[in-house]
N, CA, C and O atoms as a GROMACS GRO file, in nm:
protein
  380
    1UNK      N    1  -3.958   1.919  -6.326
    1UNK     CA    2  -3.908   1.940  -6.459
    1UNK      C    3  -4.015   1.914  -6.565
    1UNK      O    4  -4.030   1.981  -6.667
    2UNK      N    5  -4.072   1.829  -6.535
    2UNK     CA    6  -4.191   1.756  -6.614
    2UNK      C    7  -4.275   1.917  -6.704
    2UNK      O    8  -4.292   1.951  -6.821
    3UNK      N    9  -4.306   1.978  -6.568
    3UNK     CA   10  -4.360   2.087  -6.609
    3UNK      C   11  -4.271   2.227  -6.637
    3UNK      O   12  -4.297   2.294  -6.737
    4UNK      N   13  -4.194   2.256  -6.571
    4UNK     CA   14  -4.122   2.410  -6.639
    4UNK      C   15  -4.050   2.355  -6.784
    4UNK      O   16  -4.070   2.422  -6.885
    5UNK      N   17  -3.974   2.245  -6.792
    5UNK     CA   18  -3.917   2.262  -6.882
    5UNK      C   19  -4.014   2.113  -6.949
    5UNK      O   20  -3.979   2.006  -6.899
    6UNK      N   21  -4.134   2.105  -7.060
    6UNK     CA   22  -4.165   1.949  -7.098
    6UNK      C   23  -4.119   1.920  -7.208
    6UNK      O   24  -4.089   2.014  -7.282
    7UNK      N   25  -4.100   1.802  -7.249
    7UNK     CA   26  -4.021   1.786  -7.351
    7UNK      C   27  -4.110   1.685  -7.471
    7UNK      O   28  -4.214   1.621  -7.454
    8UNK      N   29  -4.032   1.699  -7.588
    8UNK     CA   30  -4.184   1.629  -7.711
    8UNK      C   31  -4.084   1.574  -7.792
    8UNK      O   32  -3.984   1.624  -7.845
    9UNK      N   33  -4.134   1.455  -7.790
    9UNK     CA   34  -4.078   1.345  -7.890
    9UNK      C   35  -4.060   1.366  -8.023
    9UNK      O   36  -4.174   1.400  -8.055
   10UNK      N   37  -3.996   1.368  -8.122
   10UNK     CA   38  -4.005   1.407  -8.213
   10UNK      C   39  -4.018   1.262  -8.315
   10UNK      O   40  -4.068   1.157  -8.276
   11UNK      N   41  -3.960   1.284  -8.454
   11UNK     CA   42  -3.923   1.213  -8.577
   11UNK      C   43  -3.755   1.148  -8.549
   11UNK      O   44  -3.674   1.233  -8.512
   12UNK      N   45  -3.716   1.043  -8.560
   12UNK     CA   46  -3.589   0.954  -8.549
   12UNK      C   47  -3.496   1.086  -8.646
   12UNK      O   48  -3.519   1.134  -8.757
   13UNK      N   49  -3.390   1.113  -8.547
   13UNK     CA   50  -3.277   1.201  -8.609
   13UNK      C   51  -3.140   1.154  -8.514
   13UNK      O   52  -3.139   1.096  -8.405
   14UNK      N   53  -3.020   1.203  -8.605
   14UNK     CA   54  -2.884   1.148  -8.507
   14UNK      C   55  -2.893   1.259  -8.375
   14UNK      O   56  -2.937   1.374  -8.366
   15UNK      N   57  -2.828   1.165  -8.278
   15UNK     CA   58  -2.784   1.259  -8.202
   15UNK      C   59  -2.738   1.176  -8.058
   15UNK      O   60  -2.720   1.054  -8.061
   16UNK      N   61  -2.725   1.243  -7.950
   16UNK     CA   62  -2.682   1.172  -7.815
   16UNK      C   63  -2.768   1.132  -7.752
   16UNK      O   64  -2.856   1.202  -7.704
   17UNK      N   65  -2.755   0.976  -7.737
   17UNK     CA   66  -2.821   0.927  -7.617
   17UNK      C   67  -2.887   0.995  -7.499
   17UNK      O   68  -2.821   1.067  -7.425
   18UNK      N   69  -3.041   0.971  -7.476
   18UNK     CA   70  -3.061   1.024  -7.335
   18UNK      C   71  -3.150   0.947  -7.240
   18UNK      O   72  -3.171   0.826  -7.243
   19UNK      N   73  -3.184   1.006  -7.182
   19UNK     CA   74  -3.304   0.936  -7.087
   19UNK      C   75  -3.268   0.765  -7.085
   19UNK      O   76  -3.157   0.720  -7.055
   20UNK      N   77  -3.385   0.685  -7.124
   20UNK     CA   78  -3.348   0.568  -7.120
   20UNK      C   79  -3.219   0.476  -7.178
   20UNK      O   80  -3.168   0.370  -7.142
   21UNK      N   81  -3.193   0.582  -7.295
   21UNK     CA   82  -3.065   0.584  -7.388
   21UNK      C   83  -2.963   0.551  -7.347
   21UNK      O   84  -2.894   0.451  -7.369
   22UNK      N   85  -2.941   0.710  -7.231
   22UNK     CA   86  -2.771   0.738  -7.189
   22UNK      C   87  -2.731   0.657  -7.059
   22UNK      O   88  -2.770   0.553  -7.005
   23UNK      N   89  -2.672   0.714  -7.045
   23UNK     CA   90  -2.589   0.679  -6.934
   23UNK      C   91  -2.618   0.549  -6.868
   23UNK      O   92  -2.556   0.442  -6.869
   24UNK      N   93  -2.773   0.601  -6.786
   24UNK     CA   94  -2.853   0.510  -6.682
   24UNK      C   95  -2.931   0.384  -6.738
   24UNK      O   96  -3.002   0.292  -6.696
   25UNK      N   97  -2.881   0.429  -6.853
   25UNK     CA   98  -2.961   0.323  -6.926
   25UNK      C   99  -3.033   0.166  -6.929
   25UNK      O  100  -3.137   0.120  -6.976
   26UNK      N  101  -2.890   0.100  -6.836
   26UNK     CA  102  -2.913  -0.013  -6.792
   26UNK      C  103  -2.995   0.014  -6.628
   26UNK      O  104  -3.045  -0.091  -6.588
   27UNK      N  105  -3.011   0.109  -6.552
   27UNK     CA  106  -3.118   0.114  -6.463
   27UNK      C  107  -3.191   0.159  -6.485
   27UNK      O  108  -3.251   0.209  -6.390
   28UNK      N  109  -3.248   0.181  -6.626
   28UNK     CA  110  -3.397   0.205  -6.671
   28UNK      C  111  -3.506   0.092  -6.807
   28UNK      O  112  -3.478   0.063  -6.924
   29UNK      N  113  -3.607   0.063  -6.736
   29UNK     CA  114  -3.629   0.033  -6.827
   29UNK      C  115  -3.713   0.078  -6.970
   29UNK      O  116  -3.766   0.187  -6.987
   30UNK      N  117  -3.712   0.014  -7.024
   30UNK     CA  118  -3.793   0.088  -7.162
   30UNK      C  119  -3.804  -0.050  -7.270
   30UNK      O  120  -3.742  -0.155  -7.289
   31UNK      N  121  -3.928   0.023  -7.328
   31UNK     CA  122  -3.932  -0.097  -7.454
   31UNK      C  123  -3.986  -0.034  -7.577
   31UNK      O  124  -4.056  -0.098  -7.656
   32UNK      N  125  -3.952   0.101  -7.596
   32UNK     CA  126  -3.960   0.219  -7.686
   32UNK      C  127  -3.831   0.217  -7.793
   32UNK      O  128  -3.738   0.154  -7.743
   33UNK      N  129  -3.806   0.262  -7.909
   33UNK     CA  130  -3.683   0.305  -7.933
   33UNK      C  131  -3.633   0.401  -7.863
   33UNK      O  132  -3.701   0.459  -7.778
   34UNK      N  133  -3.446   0.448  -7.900
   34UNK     CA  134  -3.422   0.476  -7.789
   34UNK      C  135  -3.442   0.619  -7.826
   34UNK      O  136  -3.506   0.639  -7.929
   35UNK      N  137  -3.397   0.725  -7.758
   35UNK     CA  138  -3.402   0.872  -7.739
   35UNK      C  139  -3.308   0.954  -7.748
   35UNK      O  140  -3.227   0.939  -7.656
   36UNK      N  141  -3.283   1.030  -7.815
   36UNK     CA  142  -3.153   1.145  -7.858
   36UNK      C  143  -3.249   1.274  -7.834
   36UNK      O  144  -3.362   1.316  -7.858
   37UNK      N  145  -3.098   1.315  -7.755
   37UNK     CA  146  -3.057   1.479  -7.782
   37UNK      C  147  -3.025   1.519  -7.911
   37UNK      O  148  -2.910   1.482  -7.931
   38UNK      N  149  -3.079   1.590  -8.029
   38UNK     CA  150  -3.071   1.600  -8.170
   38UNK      C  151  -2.965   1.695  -8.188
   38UNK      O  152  -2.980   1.811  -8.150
   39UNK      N  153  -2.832   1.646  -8.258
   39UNK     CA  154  -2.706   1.677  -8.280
   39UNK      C  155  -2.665   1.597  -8.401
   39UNK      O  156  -2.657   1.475  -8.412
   40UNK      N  157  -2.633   1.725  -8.524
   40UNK     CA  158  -2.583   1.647  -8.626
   40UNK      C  159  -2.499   1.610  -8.692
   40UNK      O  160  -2.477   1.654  -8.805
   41UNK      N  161  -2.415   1.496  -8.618
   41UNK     CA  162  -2.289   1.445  -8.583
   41UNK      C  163  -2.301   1.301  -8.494
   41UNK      O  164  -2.231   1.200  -8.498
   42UNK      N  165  -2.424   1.338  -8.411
   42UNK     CA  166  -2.424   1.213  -8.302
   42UNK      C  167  -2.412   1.120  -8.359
   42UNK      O  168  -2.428   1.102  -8.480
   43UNK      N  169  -2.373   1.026  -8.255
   43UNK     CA  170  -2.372   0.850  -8.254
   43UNK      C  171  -2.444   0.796  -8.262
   43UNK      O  172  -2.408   0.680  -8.284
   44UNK      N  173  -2.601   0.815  -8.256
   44UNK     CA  174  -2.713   0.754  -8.239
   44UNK      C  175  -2.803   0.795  -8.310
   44UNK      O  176  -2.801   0.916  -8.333
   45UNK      N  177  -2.917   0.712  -8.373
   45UNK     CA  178  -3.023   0.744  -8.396
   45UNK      C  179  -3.130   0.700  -8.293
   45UNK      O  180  -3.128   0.601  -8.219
   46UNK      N  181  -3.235   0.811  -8.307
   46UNK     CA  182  -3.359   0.743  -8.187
   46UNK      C  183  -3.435   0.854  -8.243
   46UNK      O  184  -3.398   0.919  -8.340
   47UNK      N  185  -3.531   0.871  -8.184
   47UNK     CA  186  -3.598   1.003  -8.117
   47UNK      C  187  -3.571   1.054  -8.100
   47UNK      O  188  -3.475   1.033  -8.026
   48UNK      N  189  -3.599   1.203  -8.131
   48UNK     CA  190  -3.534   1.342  -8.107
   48UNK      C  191  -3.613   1.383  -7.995
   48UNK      O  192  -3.734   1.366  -8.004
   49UNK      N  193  -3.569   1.429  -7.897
   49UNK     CA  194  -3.629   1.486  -7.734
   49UNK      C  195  -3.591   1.589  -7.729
   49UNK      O  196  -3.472   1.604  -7.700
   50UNK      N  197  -3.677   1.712  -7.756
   50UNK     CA  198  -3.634   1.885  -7.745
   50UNK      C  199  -3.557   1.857  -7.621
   50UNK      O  200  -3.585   1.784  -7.526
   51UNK      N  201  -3.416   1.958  -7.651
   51UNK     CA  202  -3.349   1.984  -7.573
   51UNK      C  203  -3.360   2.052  -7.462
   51UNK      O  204  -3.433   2.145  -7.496
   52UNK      N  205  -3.329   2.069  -7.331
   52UNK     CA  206  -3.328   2.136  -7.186
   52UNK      C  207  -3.345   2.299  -7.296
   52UNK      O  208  -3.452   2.358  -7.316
   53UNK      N  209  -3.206   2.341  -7.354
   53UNK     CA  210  -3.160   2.452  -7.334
   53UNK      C  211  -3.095   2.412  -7.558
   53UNK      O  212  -3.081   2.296  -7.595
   54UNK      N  213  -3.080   2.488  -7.622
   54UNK     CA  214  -3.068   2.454  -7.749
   54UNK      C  215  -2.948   2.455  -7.770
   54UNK      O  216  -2.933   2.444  -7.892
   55UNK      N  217  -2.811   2.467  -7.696
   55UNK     CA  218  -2.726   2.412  -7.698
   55UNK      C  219  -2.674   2.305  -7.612
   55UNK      O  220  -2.567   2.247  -7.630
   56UNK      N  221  -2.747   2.287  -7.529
   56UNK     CA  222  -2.710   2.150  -7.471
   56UNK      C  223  -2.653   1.977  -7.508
   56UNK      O  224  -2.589   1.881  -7.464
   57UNK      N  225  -2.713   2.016  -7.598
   57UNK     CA  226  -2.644   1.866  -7.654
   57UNK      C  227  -2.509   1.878  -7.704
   57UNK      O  228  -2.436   1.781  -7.688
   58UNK      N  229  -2.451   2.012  -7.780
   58UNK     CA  230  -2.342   2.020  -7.837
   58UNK      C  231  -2.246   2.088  -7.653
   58UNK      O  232  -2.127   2.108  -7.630
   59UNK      N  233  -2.300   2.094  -7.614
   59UNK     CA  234  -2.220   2.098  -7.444
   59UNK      C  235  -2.212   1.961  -7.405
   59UNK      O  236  -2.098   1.935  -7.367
   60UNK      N  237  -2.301   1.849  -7.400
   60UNK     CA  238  -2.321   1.761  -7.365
   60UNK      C  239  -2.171   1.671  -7.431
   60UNK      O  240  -2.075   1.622  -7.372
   61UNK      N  241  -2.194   1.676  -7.530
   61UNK     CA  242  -2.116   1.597  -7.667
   61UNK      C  243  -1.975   1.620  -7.578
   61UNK      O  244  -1.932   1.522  -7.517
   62UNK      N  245  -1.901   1.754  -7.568
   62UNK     CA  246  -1.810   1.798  -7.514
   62UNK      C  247  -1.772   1.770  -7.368
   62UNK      O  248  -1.655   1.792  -7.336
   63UNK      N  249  -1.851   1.727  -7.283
   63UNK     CA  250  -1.833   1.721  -7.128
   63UNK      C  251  -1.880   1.590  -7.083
   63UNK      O  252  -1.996   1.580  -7.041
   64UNK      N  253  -1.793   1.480  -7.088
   64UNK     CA  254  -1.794   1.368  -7.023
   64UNK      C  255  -1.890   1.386  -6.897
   64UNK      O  256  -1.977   1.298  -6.889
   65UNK      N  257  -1.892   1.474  -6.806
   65UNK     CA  258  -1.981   1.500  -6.673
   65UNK      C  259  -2.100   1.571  -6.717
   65UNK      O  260  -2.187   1.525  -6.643
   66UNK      N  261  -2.141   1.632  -6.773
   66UNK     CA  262  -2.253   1.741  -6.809
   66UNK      C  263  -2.340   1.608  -6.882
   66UNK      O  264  -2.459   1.605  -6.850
   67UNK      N  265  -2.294   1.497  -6.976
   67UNK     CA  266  -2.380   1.446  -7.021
   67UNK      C  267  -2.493   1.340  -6.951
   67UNK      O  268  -2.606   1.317  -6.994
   68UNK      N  269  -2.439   1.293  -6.849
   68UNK     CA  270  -2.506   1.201  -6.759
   68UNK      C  271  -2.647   1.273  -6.711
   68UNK      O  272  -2.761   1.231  -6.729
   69UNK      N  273  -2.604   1.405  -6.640
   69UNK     CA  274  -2.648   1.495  -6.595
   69UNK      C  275  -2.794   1.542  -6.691
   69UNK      O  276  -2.906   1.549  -6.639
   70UNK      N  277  -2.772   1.568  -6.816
   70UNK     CA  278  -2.851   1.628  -6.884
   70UNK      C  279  -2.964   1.502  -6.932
   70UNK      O  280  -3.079   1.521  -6.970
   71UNK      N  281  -2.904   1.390  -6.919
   71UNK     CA  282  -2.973   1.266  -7.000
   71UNK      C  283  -3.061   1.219  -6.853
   71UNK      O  284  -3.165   1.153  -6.861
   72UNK      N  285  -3.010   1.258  -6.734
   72UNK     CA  286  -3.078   1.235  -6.614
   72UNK      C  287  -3.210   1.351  -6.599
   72UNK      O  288  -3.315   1.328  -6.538
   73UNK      N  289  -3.181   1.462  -6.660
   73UNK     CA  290  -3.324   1.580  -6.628
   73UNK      C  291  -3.398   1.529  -6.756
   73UNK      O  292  -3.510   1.578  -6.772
   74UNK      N  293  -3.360   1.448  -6.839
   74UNK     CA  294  -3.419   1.390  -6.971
   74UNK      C  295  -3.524   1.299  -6.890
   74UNK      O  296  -3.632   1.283  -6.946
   75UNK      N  297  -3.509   1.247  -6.783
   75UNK     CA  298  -3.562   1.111  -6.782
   75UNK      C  299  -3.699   1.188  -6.658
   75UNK      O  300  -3.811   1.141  -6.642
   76UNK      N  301  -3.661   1.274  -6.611
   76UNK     CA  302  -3.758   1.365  -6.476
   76UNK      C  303  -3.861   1.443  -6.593
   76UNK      O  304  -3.974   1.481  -6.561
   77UNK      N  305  -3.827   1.455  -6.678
   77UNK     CA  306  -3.883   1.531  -6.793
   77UNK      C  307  -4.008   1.444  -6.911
   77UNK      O  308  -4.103   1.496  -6.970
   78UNK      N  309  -3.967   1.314  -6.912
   78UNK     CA  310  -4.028   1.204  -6.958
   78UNK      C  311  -4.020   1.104  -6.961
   78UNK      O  312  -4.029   1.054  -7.073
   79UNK      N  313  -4.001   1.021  -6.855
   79UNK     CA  314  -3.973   0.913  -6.796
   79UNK      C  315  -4.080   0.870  -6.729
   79UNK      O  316  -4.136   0.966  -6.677
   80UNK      N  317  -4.150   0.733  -6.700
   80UNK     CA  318  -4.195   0.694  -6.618
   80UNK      C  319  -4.191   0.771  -6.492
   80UNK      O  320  -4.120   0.868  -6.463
   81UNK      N  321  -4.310   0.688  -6.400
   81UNK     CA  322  -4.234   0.706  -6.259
   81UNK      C  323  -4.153   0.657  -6.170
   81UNK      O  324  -4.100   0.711  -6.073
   82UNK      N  325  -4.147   0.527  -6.218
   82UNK     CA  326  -4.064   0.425  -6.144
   82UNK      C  327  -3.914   0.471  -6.201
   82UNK      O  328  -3.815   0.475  -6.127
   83UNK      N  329  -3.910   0.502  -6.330
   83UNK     CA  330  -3.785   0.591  -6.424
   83UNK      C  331  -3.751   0.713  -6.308
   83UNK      O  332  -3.647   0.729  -6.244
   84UNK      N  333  -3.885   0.800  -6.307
   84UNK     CA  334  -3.802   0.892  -6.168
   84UNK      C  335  -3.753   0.850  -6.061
   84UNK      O  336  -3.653   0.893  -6.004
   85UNK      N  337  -3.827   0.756  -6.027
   85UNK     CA  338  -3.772   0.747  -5.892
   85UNK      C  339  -3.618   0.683  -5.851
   85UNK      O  340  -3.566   0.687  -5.740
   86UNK      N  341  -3.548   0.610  -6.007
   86UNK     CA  342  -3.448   0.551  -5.989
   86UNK      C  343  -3.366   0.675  -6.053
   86UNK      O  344  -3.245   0.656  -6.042
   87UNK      N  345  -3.396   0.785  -6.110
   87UNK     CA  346  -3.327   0.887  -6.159
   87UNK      C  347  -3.309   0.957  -6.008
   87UNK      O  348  -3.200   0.983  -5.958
   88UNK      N  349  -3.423   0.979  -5.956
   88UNK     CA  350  -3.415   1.047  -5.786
   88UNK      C  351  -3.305   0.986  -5.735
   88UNK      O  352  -3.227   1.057  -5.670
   89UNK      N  353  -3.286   0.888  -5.747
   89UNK     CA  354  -3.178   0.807  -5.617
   89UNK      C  355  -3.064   0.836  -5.696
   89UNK      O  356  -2.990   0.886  -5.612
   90UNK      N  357  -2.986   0.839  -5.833
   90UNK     CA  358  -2.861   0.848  -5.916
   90UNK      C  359  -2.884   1.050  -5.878
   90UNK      O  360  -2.783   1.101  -5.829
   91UNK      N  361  -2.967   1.117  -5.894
   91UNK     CA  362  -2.906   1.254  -5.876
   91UNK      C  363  -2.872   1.246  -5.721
   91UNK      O  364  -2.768   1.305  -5.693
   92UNK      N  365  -2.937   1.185  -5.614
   92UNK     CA  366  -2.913   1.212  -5.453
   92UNK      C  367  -2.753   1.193  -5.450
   92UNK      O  368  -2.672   1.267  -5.394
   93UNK      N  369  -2.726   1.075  -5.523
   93UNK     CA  370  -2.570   1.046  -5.517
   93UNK      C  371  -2.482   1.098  -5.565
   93UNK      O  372  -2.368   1.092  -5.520
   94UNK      N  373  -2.526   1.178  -5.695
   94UNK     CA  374  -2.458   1.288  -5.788
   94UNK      C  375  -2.396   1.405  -5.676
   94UNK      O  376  -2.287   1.462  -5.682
   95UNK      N  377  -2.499   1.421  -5.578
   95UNK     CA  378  -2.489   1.513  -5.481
   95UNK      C  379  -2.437   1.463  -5.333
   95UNK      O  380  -2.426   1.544  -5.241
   0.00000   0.00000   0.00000
């Protein structure tokens, strides 16, 4: 993911939790502020992290299941490696 789809940090805007943010959050660590999917409405401020796909976050917002998911290719996308490798083991189980 790192490479087909990479993703670039932006300027602090609202939006949804991701990567170290969302979901997994407590099995990742970080000592960054945190990271949003940029949606303007979200719950959060952080970092704006270009989106997978440019509606994804407003899919995300909507789908209790899709969001874990999307905040998990967030973290394969710019995450550590030790971040992947505990994202590797939460998608094996996803599956």
């Amino acid at each position: 993911m790192r490479w087909i789809a990479p993703a670039r940090v932006g300027d602090i805007e609202l939006g949804l939790p991701t990567a170290h943010a969302g979901p997994l959050g407590a099995k990742l660590v970080s000592d960054a502020d945190p990271l949003v999917m940029p949606l303007p409405h979200g719950p959060m401020r952080g970092h704006a992290v270009t989106p997978l796909h440019a509606l994804a976050p407003r899919a995300a917002a909507k789908d209790a299941r899709l969001h874990p998911l999307l905040s998990l290719v967030d973290v394969f996308r710019i995450g550590r490696a030790r971040d992947r490798q505990v994202a590797a083991a939460e998608l094996r189980a996803w599956l």
